[in-house]
N, C-alpha and C positions, 0 to 999 in steps of 0.2 A: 504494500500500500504506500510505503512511504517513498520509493523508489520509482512509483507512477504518480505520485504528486509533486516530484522533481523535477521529472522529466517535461509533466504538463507545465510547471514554473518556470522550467530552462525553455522551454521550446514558446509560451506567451513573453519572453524577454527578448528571444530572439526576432519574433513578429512584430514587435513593438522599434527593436533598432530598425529593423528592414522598415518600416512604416515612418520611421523618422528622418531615415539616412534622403538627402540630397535626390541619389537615383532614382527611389520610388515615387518622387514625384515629377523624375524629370521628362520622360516623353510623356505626353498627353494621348496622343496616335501619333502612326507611321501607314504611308500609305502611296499613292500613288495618282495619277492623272493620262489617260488616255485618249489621246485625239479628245479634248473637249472644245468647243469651243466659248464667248464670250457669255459672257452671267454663267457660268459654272458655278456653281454652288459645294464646298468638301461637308464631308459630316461635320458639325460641331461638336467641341469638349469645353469645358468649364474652366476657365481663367485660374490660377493660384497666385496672381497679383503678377501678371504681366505674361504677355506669351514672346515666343519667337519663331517663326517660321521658315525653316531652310530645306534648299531643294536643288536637287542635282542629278543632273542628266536630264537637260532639257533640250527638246528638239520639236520646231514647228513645219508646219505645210501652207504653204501660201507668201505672197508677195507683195506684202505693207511695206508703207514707207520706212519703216523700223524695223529690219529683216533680225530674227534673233534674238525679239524681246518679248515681255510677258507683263503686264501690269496686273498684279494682284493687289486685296485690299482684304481686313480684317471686319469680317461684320460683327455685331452685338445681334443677339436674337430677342428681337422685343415682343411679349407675348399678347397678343392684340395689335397690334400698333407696327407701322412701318419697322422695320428694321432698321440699326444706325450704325453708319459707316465708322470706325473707328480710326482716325487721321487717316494723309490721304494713300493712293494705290502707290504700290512698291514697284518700280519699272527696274524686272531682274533682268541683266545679260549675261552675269559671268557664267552659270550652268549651263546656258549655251556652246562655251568654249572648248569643252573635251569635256570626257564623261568621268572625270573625278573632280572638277571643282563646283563648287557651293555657290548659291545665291542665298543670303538670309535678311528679316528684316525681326525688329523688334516694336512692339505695342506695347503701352502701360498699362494695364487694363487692371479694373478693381476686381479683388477675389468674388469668384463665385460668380462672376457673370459667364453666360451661354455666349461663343463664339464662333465663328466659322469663316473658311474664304469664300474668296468670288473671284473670279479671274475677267477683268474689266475689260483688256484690251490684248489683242496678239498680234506681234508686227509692227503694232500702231492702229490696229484697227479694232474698230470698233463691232465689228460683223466678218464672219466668212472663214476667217485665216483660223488654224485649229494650234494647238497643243499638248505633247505630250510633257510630264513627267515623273521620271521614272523614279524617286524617292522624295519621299514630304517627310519632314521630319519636324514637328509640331511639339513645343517645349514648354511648359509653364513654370 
């Protein structure tokens, strides 16, 4: 008895560091985007007082004046009510460059708010031009 109310005490102290430490809060999701094109919408996760979103391996189709970019923007999910943009679109190109470098942006955002992207513009445009990419990496 005494040796299984140890192990349940070691093993809730263990849960407790993992629940506390850094990492366990560090991804919020990980995910992806294929051929979408503009008002793309990612699922949303729940802010823990600011997020950051980085993404690599980016590659589009189509021929905007801005060949090789992506204008994403961090929305709030307002329940009833419009939705609200949270400062303005992020215009990423370096994950365009080869398929190991990062595009990231960062938001302030108050704990516990509902968040999500939207992908504004591809190329420059506002319609037609598509995008993939091949890692999201969403941090709070």
């Amino acid at each position: 008895m005494k040796k299984s109310r140890a192990a349940v005490l070691a093993g809730m102290a263990g849960l407790l560091v993992l629940l506390d430490s850094p990492m366990a809060m560090a991804a919020s999701w990980q995910g992806r985007m294929i051929d979408v094109r503009t008002g793309f919408e990612s699922r949303s996760w729940t802010s823990h007082g600011g997020s950051k979103a980085s993404f690599q391996g980016c590659h589009s189709k189509g021929n905007g004046p801005h060949k090789n970019t992506v204008a994403i923007s961090m929305w709030e999910n307002v329940p009833f009510w419009p939705d609200h943009r949270i400062g303005a679109p992020a215009v990423l190109s370096e994950c365009f460059k080869d398929g190991h470098r990062w595009s990231s942006f960062y938001r302030d955002i108050p704990e516990g708010t509902s968040v999500y992207l939207r992908v504004d513009q591809v190329n420059g445009e506002a319609k037609g031009d598509t995008v993939s990419i091949y890692s999201i990496v969403v941090s709070s």
